[in-house]
C-alpha positions in Angstrom: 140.7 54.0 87.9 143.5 56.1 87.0 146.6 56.5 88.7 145.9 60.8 88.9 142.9 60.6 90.1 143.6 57.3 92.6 145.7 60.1 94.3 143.4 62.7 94.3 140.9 60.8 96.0 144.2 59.2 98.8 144.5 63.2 99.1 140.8 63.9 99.7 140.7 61.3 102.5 143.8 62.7 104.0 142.4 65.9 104.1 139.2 65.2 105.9 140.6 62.9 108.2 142.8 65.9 109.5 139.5 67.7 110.0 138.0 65.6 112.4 136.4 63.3 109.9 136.5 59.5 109.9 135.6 58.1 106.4 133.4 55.3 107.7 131.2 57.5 109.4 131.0 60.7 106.5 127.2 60.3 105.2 126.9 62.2 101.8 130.9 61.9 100.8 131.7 65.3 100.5 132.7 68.1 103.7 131.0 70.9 104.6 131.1 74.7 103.3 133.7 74.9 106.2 135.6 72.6 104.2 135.0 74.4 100.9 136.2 77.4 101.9 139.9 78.0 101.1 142.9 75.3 101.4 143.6 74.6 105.2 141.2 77.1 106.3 138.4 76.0 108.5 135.6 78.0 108.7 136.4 79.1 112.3 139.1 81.0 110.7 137.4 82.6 108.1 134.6 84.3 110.8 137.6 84.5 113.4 136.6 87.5 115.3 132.7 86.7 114.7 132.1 83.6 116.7 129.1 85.4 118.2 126.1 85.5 116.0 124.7 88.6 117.9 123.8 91.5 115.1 124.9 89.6 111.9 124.1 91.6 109.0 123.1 89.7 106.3 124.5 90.5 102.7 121.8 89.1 100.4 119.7 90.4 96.9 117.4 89.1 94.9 116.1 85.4 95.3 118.7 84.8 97.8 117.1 87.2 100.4 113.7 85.5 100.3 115.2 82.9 102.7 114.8 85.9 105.4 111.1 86.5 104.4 110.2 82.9 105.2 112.4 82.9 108.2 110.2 86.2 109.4 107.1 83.9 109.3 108.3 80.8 110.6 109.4 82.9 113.5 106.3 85.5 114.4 104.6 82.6 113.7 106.1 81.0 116.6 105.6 83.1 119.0 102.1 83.3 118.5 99.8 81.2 121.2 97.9 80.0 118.5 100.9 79.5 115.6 100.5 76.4 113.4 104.6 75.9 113.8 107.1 75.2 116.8 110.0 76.6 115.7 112.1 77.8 118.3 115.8 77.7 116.3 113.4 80.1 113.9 112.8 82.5 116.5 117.3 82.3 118.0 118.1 82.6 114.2 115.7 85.8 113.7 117.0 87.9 117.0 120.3 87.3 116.0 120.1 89.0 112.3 120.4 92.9 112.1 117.6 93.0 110.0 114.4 95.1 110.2 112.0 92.0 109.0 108.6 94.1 109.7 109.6 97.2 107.4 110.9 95.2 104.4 108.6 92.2 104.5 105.2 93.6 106.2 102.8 92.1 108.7 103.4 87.8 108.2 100.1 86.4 107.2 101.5 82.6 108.4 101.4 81.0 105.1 105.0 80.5 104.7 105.0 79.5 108.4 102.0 76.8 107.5 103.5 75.6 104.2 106.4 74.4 106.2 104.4 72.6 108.9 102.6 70.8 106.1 105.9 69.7 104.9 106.7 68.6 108.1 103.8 66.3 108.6 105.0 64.7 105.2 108.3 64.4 106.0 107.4 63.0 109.5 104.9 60.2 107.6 108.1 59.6 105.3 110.6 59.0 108.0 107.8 56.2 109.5 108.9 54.1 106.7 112.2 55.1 106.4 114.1 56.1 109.3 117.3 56.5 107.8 116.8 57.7 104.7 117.7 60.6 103.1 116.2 64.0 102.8 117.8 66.6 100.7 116.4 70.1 101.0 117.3 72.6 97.6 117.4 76.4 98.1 117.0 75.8 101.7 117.9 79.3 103.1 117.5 79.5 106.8 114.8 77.0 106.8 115.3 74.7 110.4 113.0 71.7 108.8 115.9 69.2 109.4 116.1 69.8 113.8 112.3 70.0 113.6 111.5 66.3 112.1 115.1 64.8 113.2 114.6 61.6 114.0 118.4 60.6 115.3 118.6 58.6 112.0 117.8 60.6 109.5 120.7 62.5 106.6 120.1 65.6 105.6 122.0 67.2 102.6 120.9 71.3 102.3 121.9 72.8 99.1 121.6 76.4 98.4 123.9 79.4 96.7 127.6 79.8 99.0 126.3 83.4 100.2 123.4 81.7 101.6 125.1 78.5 102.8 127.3 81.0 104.6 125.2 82.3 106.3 123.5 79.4 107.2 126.9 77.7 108.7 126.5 80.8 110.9 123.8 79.6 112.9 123.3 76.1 112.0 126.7 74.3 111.9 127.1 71.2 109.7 127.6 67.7 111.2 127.8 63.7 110.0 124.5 63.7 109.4 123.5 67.2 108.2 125.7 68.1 105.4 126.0 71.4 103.1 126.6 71.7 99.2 126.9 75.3 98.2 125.6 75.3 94.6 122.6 75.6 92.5 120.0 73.4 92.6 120.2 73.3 88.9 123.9 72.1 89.4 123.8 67.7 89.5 126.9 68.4 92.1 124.9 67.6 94.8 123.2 64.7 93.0 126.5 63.2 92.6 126.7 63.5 96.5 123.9 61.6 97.3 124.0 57.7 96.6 121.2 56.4 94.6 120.3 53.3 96.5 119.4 55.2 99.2 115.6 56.3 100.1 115.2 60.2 99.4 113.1 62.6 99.8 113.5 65.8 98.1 112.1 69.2 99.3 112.1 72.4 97.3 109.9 74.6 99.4 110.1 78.4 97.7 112.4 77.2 95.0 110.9 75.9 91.1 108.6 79.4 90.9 112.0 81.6 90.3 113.2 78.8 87.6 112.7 79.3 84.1 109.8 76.8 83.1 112.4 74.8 80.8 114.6 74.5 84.1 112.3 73.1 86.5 111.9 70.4 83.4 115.1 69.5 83.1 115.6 69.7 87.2 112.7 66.9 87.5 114.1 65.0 84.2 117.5 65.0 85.9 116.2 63.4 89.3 113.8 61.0 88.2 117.0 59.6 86.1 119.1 59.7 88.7 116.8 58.6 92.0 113.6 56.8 90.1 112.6 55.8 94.2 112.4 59.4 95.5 109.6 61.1 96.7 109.7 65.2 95.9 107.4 67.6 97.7 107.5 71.4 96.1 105.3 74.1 95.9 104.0 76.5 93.0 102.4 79.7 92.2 99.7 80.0 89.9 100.0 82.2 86.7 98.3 85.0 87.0 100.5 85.7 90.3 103.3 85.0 88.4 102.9 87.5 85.6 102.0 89.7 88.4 105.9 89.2 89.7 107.2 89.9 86.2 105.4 93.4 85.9 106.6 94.6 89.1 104.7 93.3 92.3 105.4 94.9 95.5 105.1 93.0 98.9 105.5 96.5 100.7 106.6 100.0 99.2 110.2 98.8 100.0 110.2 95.1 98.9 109.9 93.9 95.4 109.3 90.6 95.0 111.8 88.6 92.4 110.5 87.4 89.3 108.8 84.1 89.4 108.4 82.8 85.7 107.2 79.3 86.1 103.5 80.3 87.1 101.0 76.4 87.0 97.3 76.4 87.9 96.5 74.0 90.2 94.3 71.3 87.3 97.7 71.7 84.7 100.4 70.3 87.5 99.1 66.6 87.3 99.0 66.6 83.4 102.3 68.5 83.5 104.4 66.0 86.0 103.0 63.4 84.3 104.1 64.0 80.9 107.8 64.9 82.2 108.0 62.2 84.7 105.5 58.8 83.4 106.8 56.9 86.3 104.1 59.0 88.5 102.6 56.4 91.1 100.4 59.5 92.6 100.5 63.3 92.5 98.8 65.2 96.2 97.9 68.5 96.9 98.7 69.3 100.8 96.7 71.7 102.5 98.6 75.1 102.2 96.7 78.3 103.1 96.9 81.5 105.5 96.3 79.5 109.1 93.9 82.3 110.2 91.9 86.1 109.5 90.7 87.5 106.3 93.4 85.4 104.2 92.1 82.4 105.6 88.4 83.3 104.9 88.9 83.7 101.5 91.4 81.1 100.9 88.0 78.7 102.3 85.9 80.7 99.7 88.4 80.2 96.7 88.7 76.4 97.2 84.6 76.1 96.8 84.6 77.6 93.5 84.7 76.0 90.5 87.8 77.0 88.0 89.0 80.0 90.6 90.2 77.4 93.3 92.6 76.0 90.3 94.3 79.4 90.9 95.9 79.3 93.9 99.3 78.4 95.1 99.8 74.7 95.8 101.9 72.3 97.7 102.3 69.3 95.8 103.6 65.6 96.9 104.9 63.8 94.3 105.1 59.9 94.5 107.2 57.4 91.9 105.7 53.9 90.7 109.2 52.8 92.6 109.0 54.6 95.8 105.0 53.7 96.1 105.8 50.2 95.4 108.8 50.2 97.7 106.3 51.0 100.4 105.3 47.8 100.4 108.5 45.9 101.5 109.6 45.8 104.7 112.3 48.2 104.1 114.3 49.6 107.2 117.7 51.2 107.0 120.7 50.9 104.8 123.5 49.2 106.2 126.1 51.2 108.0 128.2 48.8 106.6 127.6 50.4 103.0 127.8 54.1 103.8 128.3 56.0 100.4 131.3 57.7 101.9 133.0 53.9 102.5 133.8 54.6 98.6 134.7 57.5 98.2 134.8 56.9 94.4 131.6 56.5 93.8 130.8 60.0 93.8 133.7 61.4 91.8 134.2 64.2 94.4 138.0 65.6 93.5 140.6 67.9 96.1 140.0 71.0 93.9 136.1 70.8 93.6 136.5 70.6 97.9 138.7 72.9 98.5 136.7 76.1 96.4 133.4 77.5 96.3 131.2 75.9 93.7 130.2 79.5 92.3 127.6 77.9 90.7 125.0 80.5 90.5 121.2 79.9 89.9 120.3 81.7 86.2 119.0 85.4 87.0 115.7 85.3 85.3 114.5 89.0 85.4 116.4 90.2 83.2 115.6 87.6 80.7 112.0 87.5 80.6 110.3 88.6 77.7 108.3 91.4 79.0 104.5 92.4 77.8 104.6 96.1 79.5 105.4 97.2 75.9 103.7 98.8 73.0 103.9 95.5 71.1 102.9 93.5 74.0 99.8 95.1 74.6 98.9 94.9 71.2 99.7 91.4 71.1 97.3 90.6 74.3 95.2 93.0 72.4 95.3 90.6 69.5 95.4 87.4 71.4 92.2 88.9 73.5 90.1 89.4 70.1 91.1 86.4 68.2 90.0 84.4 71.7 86.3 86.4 71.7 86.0 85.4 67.8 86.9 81.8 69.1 84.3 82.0 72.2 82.0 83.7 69.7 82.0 80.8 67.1 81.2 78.4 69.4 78.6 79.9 71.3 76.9 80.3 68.2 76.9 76.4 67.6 75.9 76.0 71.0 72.9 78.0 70.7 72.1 76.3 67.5 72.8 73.1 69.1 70.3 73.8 72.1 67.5 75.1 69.3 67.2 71.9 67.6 67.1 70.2 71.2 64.3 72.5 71.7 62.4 71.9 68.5 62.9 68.3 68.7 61.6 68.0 72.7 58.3 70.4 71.0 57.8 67.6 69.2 59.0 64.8 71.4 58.7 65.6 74.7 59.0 62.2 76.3 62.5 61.5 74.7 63.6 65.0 75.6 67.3 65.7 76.6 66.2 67.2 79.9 69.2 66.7 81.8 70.4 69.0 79.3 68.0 71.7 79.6 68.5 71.2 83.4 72.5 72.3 83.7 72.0 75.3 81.3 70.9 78.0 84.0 73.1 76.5 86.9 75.9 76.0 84.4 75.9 80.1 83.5 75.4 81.2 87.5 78.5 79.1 88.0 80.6 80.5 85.3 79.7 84.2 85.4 79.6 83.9 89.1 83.2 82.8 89.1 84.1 85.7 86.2 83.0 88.2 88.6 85.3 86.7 91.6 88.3 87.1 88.9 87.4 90.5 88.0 87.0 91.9 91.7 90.7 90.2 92.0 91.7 92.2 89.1 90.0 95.3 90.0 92.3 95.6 93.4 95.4 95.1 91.1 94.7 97.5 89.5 93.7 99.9 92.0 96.8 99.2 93.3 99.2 99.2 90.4 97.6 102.9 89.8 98.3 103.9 93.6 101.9 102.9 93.0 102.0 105.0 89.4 100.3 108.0 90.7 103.1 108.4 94.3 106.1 107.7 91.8 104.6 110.6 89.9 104.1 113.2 92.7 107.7 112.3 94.2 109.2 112.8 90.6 107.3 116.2 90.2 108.4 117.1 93.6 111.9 116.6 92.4 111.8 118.1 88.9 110.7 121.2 90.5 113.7 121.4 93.4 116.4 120.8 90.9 114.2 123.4 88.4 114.5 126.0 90.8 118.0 125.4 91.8 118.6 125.7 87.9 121.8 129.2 87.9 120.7 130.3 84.4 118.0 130.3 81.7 119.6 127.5 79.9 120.1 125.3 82.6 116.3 125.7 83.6 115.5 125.0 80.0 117.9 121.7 79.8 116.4 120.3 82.8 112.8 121.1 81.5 113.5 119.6 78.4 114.9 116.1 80.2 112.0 116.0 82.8 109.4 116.6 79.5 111.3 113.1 77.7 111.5 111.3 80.7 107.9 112.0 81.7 106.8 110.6 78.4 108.8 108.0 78.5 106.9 107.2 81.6 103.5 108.0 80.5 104.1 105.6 77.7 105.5 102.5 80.3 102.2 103.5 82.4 99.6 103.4 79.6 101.3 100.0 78.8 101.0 98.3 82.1 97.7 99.4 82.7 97.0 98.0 79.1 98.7 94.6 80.3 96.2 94.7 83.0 92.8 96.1 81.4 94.0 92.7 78.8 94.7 90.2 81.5 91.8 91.1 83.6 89.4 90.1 80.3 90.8 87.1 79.6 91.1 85.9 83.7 87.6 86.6 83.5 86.0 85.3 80.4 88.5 81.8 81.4 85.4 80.3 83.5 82.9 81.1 80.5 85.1 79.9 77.7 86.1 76.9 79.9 81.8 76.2 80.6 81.4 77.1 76.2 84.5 74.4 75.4 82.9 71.9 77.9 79.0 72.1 76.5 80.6 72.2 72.6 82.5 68.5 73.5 79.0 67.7 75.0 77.0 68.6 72.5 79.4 67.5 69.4 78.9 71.1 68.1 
């Protein structure tokens, strides 16, 4: 080791023994956001005047502020008699905020609330093995997971964005056990914090679905390299609901969701992990749907048909070859003897990277996504959509061909007859056009909706062309402002024309997915 950074490390000790800290009893190696905040300044001092958390108004945008959506339904779900989550630091957190939760995010419908008590149970089953191992939670918001399954034994690194880790540190002050890293998950800084010997479990609950699909590669690339034993439970959106988010999906007329690019049906995340990670031991779906009503209804009928109940969100467990294997030996704690902070080396943790905000910000996605609400977009799904129907087309054609000669051949031979063949055909077509007409009733609301939305931006616009028109002081002036409000309505006949283009194109090709999905299975069958 060299001598500079030798005394960068002496200096690092130094500095967090001051604090209160003891280096034999530090867990992850590296201090809290308290820590991170400025030179000498504890994070007492930078709230001074603030200590009570009555009315905090929270400053957060974009991906950030979904942390207060899911904190809405862990909390309402709470205080329901019947909720499917105890949550009580939830519900302390949520009266504290100067927020109003029930304008901006709706009526909760529990599923955020139930995704995390399905977690919980995993985490809980986890812990039964290994007490003291490690959890780390990325983007973890508000999210009170860590009090709710804390076993006494058990470390607990959050990571999330410094806005949100400030706010966090609010309400839910760090500790030896329960450490912060205020950085992207996308950034190996807390990776480096976390020592790889150790048993961990890694949560990213509401995370990988605003990623880019290359990033959520290279996230579960980077930790199956650097922790081949952990255990990762996430959850996913499926794509049609994702291409929803990048066309513009409301949650209420005041809440837009944030662009989620990585959309995965349910049947392509096995295949998917695999092929990034092929030390896979096992790959589970968890239960995650609405706990109750109308979403729950439908959520039941979804998951009893055929190719639709692929197209739901899922919560996923991921297991390695290591960690199942592990499983097997008798496997209680790490030594206290070895605690990663003992050395503080090993991590490679410097003065300056402790003593600043790691601005590390997650990649804004919106603004990068290739959009299809465009001229050439829709007549590229235009294309895509006919090219696919001369596809289907052709191979129906060989089908049917296919099925003739069966026919002929079972006139002539009807005791060697395939007639386990002729038995599936009807079935096989109720099944698939039954499931078409499920996607297009979906698609039909969307659109219903998407045309609600179109039609009230274009009364208010009117509405407001024709104030500013007859405030107008002279001829000219009316005429200028005619002549914008005639471009700009154009402008926005075109954009509307185009999305509900995008949607007449995606709503034929959710919908003929079950038939040409039934067509490619019977040509394999039938070699045609």
């Amino acid at each position: 080791m060299n001598p500079r950074t030798m005394a960068l490390l002496q200096v690092e000790s130094v500095d967090l023994v001051d604090k209160g800290y003891r280096p034999d009893e530090g867990v992850f190696g590296v201090p809290n956001v308290a820590e991170q905040i400025a030179p000498g300044k504890s994070l007492r001092d930078d709230l001074e005047g603030t200590e009570s958390c009555e009315g905090i108004v929270p400053h957060l945008a974009g991906i950030s502020e979904t942390m207060l959506w899911s904190l809405h339904n862990r909390a309402s779900e709470t205080r329901r008699s019947d909720g499917v989550l105890d949550d009580p630091e939830s519900v302390r957190i949520q009266s504290a905020i100067n927020y109003d939760f029930a304008r901006r995010f709706g009526d909760p419908a529990g599923s955020l609330a139930a995704r995390s008590a399905e977690i919980d149970r995993a985490l809980r089953s986890w812990l039964q093995h290994y007490p003291d191992g490690c959890v780390v939670s990325l983007g973890e918001g508000l999210e009170t997971q860590g009090h709710r399954v804390d076993n006494g034994r058990v470390r607990w690194l959050s990571v999330d964005l410094p806005d949100a880790i400030r706010l966090r540190e609010r309400f839910l002050a760090p500790n030896h056990r329960f450490c912060h890293i205020a950085a992207s998950a996308l950034d190996s800084v807390w990776m480096d914090a976390v020592d790889p010997q150790s048993d961990i479990f890694i949560v990213a609950q509401g995370l990988l679905m605003y990623l880019e699909p290359e990033q959520v590669r290279r996230l579960f690339t980077g930790i199956a390299d650097r922790f081949p034993a952990a255990e990762i439970v996430f959850d996913a959106v499926p794509r049609w609901f994702s291409h929803l988010t990048l066309w513009g999906l409301y949650q209420t007329p005041v809440y837009r969701l944030p662009a989620m690019p990585w959309g995965i049906n349910r049947d392509e995340l096995e295949p998917t992990l695999r092929n990034w990670l092929p030390r896979i031991a096992a790959v589970e779906f968890l239960d995650y749907r609405a706990p109750r009503g109308l979403p729950r209804v439908l959520a039941d009928m979804t998951n009893q048909i055929p190719v639709v109940r692929h197209a739901v969100p899922s919560l996923v467990h991921v297991t390695t070859a290591t960690a199942a294997s592990l499983r097997t030996v008798n496997r209680n704690t790490i030594d206290g003897e070895t605690s990663p902070t003992s050395g503080h080396q090993e991590y490679r943790f410097h003065s300056e990277d402790l003593t600043t905000f790691r601005e590390s910000q997650m990649t804004s996605t919106h603004d990068s996504v290739s959009r299809a609400d465009t001229t050439d977009g829709v007549l590229a799904m235009a294309m895509q959509n006919a090219s696919g129907g001369n596809d289907l087309a052709k191979a129906m054609t060989k089908i049917i061909t296919k099925r003739v000669a069966l026919g002929l051949a079972a006139v002539l031979d009807p005791v060697h007859a395939d007639h386990v063949e002729f038995a599936r055909m009807v079935p096989e077509k109720i099944e698939a056009f039954s499931a078409a007409g499920m996607v297009m009733l979906n698609q039909s609301g969307e659109a219903g909706r998407q045309m609600m939305r179109l039609a009230s931006h274009e009364v208010m616009t009117t509405a407001c062309a024709t104030i500013e028109m007859t405030g107008c002081s002279s001829p000219l002036a009316w005429a200028e402002a005619q002549s914008r409000f005639a471009h700009a309505w154009i402008s926005r006949a075109t954009s509307s024309l185009n999305t509900m283009g995008v949607l007449m194109f995606a709503a034929h090709t959710a919908a003929m997915a079950p038939i040409h999905q039934t067509v490619v299975a019977n040509a394999e069958r039938l070699g045609a």
